[in-house]
N, CA, C and O atoms as a GROMACS GRO file, in nm:
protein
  268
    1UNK      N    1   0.929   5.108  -2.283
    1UNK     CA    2   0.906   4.973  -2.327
    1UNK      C    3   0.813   4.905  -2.230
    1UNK      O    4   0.833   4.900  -2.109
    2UNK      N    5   0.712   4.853  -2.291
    2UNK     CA    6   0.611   4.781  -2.239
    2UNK      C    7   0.606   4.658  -2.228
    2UNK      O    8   0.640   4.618  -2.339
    3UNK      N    9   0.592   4.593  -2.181
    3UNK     CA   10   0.573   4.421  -2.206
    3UNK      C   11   0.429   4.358  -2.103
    3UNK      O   12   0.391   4.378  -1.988
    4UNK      N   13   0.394   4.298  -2.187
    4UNK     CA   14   0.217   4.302  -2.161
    4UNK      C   15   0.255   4.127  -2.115
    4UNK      O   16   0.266   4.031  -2.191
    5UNK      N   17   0.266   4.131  -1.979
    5UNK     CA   18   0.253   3.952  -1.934
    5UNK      C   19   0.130   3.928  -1.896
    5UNK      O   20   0.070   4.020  -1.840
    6UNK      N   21   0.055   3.782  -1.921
    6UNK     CA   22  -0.087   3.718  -1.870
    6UNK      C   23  -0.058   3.704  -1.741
    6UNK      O   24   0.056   3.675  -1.704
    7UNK      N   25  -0.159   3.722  -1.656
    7UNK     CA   26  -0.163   3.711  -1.512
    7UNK      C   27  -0.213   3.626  -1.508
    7UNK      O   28  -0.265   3.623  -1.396
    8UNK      N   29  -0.249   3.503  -1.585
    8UNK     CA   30  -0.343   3.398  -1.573
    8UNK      C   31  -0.276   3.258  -1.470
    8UNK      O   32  -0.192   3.177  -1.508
    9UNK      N   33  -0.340   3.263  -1.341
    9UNK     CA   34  -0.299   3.164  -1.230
    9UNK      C   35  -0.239   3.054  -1.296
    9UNK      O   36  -0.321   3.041  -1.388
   10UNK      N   37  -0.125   2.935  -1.322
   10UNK     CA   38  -0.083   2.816  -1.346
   10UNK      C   39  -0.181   2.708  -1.296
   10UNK      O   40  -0.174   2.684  -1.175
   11UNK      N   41  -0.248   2.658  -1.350
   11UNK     CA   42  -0.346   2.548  -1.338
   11UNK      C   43  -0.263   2.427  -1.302
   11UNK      O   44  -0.200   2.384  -1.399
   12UNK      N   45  -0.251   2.372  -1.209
   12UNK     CA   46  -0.188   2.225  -1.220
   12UNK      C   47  -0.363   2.131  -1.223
   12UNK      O   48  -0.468   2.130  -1.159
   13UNK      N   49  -0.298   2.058  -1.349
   13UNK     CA   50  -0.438   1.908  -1.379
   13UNK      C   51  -0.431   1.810  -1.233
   13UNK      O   52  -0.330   1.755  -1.190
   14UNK      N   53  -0.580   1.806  -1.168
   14UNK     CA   54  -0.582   1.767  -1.104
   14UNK      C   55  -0.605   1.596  -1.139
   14UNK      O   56  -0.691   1.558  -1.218
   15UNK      N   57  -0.491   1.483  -1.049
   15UNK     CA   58  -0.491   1.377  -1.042
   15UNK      C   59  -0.679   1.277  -1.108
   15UNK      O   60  -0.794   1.289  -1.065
   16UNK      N   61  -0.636   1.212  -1.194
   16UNK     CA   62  -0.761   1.135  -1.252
   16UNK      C   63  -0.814   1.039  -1.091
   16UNK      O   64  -0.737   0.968  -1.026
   17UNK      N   65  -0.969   1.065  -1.057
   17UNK     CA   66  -1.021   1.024  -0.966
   17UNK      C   67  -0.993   0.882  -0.995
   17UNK      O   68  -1.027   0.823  -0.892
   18UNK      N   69  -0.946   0.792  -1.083
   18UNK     CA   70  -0.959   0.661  -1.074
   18UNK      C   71  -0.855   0.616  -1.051
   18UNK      O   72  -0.859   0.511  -0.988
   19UNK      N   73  -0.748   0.659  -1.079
   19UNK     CA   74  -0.606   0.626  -1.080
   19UNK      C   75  -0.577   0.634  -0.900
   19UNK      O   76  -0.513   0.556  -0.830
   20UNK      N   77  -0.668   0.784  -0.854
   20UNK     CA   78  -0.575   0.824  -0.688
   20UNK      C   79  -0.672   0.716  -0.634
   20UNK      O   80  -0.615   0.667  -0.537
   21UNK      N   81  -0.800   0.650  -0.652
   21UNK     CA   82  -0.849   0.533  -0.595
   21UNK      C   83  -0.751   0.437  -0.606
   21UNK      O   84  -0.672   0.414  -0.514
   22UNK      N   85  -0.749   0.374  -0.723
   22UNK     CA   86  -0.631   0.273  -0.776
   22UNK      C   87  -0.510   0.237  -0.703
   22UNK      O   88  -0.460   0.126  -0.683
   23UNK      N   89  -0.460   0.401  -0.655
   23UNK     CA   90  -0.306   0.372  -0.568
   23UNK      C   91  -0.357   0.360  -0.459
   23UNK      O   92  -0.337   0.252  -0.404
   24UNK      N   93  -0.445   0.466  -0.384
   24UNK     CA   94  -0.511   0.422  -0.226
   24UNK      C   95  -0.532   0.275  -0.201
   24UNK      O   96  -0.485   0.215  -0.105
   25UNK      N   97  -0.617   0.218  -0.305
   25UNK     CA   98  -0.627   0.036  -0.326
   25UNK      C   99  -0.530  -0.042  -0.273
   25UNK      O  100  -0.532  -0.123  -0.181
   26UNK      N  101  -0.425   0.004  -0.365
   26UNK     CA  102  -0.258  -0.088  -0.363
   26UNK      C  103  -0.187  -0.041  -0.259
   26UNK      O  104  -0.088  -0.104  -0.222
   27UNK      N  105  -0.218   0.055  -0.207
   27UNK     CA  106  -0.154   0.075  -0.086
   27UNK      C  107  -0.182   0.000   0.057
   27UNK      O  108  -0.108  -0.072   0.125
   28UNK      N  109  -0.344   0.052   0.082
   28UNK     CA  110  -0.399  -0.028   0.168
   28UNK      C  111  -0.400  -0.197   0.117
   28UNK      O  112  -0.426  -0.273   0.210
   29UNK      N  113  -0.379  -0.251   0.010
   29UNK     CA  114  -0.372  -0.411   0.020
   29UNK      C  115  -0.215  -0.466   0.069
   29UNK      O  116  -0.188  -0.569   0.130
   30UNK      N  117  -0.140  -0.380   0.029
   30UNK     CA  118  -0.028  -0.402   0.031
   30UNK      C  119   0.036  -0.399   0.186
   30UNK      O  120   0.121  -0.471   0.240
   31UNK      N  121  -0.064  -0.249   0.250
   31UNK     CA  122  -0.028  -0.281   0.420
   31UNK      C  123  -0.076  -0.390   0.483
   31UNK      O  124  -0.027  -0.430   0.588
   32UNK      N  125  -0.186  -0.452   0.417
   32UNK     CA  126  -0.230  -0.523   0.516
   32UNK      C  127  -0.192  -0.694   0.483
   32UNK      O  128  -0.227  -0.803   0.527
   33UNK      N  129  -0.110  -0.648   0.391
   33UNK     CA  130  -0.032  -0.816   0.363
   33UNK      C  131   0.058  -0.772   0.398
   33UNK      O  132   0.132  -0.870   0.393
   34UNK      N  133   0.116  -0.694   0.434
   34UNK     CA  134   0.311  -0.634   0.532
   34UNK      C  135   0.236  -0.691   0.666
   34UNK      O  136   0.298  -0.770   0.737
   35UNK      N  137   0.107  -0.653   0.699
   35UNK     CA  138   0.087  -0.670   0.864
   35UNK      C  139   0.049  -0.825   0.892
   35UNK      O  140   0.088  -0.894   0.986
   36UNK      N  141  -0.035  -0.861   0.789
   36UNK     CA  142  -0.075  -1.054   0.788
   36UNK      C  143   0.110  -1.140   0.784
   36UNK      O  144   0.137  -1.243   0.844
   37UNK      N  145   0.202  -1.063   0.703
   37UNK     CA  146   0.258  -1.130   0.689
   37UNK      C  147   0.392  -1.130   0.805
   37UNK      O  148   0.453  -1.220   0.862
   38UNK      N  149   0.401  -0.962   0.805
   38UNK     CA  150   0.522  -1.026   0.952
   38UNK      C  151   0.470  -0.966   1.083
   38UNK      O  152   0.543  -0.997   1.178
   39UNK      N  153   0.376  -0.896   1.112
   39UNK     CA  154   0.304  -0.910   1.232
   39UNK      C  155   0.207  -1.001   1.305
   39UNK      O  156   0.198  -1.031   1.424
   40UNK      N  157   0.138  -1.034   1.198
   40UNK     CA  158   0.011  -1.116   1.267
   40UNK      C  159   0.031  -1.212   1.344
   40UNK      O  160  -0.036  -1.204   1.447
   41UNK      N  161   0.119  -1.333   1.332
   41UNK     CA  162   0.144  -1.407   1.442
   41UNK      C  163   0.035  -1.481   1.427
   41UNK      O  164   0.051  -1.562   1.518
   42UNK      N  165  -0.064  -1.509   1.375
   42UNK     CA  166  -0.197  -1.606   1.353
   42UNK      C  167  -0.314  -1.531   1.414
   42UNK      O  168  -0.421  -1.591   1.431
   43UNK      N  169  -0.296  -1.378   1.454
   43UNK     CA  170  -0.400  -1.310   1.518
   43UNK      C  171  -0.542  -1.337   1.437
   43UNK      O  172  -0.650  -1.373   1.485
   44UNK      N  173  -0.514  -1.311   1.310
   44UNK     CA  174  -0.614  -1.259   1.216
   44UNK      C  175  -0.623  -1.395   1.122
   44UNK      O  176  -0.735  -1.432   1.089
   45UNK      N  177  -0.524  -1.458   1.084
   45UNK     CA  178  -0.516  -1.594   0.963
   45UNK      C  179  -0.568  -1.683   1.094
   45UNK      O  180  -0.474  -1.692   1.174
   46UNK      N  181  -0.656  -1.733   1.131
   46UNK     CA  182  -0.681  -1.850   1.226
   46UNK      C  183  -0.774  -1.911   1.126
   46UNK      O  184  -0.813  -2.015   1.179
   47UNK      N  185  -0.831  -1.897   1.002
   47UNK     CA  186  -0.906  -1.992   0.974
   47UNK      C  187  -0.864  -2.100   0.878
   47UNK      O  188  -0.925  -2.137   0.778
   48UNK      N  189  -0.753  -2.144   0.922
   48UNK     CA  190  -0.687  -2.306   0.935
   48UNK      C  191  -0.511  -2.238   0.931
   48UNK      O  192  -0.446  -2.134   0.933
   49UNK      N  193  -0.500  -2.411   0.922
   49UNK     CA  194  -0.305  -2.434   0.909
   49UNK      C  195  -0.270  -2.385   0.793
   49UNK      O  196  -0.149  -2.364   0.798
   50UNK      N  197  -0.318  -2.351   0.676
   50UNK     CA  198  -0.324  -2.321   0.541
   50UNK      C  199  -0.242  -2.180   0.534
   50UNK      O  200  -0.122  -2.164   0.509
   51UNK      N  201  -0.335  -2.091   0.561
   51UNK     CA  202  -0.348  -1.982   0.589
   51UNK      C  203  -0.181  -1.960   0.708
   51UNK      O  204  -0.072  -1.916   0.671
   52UNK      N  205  -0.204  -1.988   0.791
   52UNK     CA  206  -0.091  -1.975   0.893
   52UNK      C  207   0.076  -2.030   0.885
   52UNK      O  208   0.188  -1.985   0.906
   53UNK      N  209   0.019  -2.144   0.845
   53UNK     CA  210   0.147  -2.209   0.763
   53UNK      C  211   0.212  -2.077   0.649
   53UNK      O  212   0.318  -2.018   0.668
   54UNK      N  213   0.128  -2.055   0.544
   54UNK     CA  214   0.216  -1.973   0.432
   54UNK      C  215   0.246  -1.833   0.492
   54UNK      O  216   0.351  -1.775   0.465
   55UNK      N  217   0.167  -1.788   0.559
   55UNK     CA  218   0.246  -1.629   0.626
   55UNK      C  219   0.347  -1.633   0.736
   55UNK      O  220   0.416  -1.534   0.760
   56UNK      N  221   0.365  -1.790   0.834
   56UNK     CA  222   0.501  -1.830   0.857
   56UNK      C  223   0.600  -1.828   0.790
   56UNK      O  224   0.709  -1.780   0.821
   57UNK      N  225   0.558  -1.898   0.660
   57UNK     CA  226   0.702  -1.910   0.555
   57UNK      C  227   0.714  -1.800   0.487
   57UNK      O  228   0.823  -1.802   0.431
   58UNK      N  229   0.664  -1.717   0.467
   58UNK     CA  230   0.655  -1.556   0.433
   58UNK      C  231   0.730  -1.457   0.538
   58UNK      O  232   0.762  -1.342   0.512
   59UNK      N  233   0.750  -1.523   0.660
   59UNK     CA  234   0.805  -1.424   0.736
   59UNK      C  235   0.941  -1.484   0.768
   59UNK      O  236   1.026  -1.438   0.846
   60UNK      N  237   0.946  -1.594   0.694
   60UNK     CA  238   1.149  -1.653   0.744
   60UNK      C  239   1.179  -1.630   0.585
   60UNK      O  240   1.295  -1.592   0.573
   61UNK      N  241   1.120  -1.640   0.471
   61UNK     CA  242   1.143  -1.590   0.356
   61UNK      C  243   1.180  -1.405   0.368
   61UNK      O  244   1.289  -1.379   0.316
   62UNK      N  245   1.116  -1.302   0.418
   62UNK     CA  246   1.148  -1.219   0.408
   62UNK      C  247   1.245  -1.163   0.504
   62UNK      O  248   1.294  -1.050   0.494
   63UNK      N  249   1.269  -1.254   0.602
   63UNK     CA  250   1.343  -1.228   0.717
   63UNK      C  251   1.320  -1.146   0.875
   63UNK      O  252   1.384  -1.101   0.970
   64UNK      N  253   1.184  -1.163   0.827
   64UNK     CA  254   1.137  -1.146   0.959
   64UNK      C  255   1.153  -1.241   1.108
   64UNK      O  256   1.122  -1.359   1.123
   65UNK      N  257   1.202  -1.164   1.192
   65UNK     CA  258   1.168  -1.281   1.350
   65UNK      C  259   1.057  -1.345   1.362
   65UNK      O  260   0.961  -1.283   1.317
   66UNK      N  261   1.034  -1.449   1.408
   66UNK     CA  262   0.906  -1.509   1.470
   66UNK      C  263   0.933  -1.626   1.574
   66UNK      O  264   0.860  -1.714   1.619
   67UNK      N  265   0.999  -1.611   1.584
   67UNK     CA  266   1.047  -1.757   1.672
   67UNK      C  267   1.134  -1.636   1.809
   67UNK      O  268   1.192  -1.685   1.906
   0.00000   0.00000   0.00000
């Protein structure tokens, strides 16, 4: 008894180039509002009270230290 199997390699579909941009995007925006919002300390937001004010209240809203 014979049994004739394809040796043909399993192809996995490689990820759509727009979509793995898309998440790289949301990733990197997303770190760098985690870092504006409970690291920065006004390092980077200095261009006014505006700006500094709301990533203060962003960081006692999420429960971050700052004080």
């Amino acid at each position: 008894m014979s049994s004739s199997t394809s040796s043909q390699p399993l192809v996995h579909p490689a990820a759509p180039t727009r979509l793995l941009w898309t998440v790289l995007a949301t990733v990197a925006v997303l770190t760098l509002l985690a870092y504006l919002v409970a690291f920065d300390q006004g390092a980077v937001s200095r261009s006014g009270t505006y700006l500094h004010e709301l990533m203060h209240d962003g960081r006692h809203l999420l429960g971050v230290p700052c004080h």
